[in-house]
C-alpha positions in Angstrom: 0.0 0.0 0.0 1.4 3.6 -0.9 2.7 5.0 2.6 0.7 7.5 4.3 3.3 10.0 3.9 3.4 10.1 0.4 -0.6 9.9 0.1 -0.9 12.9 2.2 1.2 14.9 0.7 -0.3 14.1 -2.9 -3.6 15.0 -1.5 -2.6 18.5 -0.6 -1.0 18.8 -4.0 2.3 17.0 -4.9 5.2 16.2 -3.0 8.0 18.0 -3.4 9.3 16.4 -5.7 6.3 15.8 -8.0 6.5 19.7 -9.2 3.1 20.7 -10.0 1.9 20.0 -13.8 2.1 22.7 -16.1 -1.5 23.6 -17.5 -1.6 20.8 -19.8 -0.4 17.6 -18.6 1.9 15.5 -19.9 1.6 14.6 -23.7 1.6 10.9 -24.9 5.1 10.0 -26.3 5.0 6.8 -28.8 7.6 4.7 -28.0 10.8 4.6 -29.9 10.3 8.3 -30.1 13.6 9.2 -31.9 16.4 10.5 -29.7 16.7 14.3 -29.6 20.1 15.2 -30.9 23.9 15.6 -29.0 26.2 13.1 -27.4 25.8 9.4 -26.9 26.9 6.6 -25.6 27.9 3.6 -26.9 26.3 -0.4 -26.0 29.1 -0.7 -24.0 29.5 2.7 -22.4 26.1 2.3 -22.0 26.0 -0.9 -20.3 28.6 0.4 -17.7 26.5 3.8 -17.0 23.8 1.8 -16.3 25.1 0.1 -14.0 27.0 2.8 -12.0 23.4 4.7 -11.9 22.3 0.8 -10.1 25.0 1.1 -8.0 24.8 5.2 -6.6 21.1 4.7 -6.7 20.6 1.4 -4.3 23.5 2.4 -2.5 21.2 5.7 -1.4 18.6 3.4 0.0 20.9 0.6 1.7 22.8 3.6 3.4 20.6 6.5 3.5 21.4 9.8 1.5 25.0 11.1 1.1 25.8 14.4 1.9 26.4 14.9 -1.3 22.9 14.4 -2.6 21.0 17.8 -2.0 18.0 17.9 -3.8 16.1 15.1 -2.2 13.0 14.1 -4.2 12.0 11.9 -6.6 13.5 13.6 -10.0 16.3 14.6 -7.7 17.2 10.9 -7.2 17.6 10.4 -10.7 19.8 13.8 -11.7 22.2 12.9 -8.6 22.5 9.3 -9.5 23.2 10.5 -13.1 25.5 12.8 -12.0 27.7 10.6 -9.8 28.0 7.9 -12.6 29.1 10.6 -14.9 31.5 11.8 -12.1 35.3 11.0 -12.0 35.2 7.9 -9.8 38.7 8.6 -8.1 39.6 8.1 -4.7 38.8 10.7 -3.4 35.2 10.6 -4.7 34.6 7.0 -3.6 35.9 7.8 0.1 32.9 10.9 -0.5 30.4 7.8 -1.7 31.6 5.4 0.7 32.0 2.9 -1.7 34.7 -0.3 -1.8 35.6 -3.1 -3.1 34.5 -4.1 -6.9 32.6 -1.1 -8.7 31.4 -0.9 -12.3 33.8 -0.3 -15.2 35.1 2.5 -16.5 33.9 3.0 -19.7 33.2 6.6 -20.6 35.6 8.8 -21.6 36.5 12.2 -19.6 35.1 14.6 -22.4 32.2 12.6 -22.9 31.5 12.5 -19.6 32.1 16.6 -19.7 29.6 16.9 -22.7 27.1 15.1 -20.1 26.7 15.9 -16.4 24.7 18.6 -15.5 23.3 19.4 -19.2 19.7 18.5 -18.4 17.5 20.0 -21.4 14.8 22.0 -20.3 11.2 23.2 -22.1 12.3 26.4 -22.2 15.2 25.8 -25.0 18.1 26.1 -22.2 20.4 23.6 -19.7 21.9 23.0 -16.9 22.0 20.6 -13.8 18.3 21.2 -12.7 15.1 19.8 -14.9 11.8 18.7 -13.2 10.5 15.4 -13.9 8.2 16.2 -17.1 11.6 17.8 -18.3 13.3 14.5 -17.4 11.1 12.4 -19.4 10.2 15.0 -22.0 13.5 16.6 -23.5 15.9 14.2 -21.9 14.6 10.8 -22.4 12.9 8.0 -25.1 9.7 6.3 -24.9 10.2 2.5 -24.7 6.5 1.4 -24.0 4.5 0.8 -21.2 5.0 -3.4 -20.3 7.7 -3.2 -17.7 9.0 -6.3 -19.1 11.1 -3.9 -21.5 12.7 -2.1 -18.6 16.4 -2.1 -18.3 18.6 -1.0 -15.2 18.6 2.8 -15.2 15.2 3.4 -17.0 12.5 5.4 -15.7 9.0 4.7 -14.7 6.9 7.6 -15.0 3.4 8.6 -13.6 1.6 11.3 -14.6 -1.8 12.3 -11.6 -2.9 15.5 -14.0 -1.9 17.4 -10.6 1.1 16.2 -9.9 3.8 13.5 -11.4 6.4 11.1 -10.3 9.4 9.4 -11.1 11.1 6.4 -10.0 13.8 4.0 -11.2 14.3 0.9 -12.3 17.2 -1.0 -11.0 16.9 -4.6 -12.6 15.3 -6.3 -9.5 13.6 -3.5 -7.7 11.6 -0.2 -8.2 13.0 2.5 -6.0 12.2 6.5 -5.8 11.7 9.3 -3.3 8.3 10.1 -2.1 9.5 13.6 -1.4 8.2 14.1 2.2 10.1 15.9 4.2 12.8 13.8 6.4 12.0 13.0 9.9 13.5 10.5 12.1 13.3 7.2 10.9 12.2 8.1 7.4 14.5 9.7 5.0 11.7 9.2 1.9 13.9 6.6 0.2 11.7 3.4 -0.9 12.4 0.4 -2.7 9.8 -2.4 -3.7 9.7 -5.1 -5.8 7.5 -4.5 -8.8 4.7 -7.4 -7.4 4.7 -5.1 -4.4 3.7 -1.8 -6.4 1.7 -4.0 -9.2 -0.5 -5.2 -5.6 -0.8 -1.8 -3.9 -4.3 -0.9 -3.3 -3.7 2.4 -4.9 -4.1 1.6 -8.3 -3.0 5.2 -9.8 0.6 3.7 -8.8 0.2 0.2 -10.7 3.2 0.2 -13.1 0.7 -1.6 -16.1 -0.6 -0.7 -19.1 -4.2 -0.9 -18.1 -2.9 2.1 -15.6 -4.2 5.5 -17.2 -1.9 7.3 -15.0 1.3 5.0 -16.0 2.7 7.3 -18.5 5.1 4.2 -19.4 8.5 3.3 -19.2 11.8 5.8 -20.4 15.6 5.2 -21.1 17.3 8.4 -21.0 18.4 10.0 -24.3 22.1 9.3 -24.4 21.8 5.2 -24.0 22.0 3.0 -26.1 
């Protein structure tokens, strides 16, 4: 079942990090929509991003939120865990992360990875390291479909309430996002649930299926491949 938490707050309008819709809601994208233009990755630079995203991301929940995470909601989860895997992963930075032993390859080069962090497209025509969710999903990412099945570590679930939206992230076993409440002790807003969990929740506005009307579908950012 949703927590109460997040319920309440989507009541009283959106959680923090569900920004409120803009006056029309968000559009249907066809899946496969074709990539806006600018850097990529390759399949296997790819593969390793994806997997450093897993990492930063899971990491959040198993250990609570790093310092070094700021904006804590549920786009924000997804731009730091984008950031960080675009980051220089030095020693320095994994002391910062507390992170050990075995990590993800190094795959992406230092200009690519330059090209990258903090260049979120934005509706308005400019960039920079802050987008909202619609943003996320709208200029920054493709359409895969709406049959979870498709999903690959890193994508992006989407949910769009007419009121309000949300965002969470797919990590190759579970589904896990920030409901945006406030912190308070014993609850830093981090979840993380299996996807027969949220497929059972009463709730069904949250249902990642297709038969959801308020399951925008499923998204792999832009730069993948």
């Amino acid at each position: 079942m949703m927590d109460s938490a997040l319920r309440r707050r989507l009541l009283l309008g959106g959680l923090a990090a569900l920004l409120a819709a803009p006056a029309q809601a968000l559009m249907p994208v066809a899946p496969g929509r074709a990539a806006p233009p600018g850097p990529r990755l390759d399949a296997d630079q790819s593969r390793a991003f994806r997997a450093w995203v897993v990492l930063i991301a899971e990491e959040q929940v198993r250990r609570g939120p790093t310092p070094r995470w700021t904006h804590r909601d549920c786009a924000g989860l997804v731009r730091f865990a984008v950031a960080e895997a675009l980051a220089e992963h030095d020693a320095r930075w994994r002391k910062s992360m507390g992170l050990n032993g075995r990590l993800p390859p190094e795959t992406v080069p230092a200009q690519l990875r330059d090209e990258l962090r903090h260049q979120w497209r934005r509706p308005d025509g400019s960039s920079g390291a802050y987008v909202n969710a619609i943003g996320l999903v709208q200029e920054n990412s493709r359409a895969i479909g709406r049959d979870l099945r498709l999903a690959r570590p890193a994508d992006l679930l989407f949910f769009d309430q007419g009121d309000a939206q949300h965002l969470m992230l797919w990590t190759g076993r579970r589904i896990v996002y920030h409901n945006g409440a406030e912190p308070r002790p014993g609850d830093d807003g981090l979840r993380a649930v299996v996807p027969q969990e949220l497929l059972a929740w009463n709730d069904t506005r949250w249902r990642p299926d297709a038969a959801n009307p308020n399951f925008a579908g499923i998204f792999t950012l832009a730069f993948l491949t």
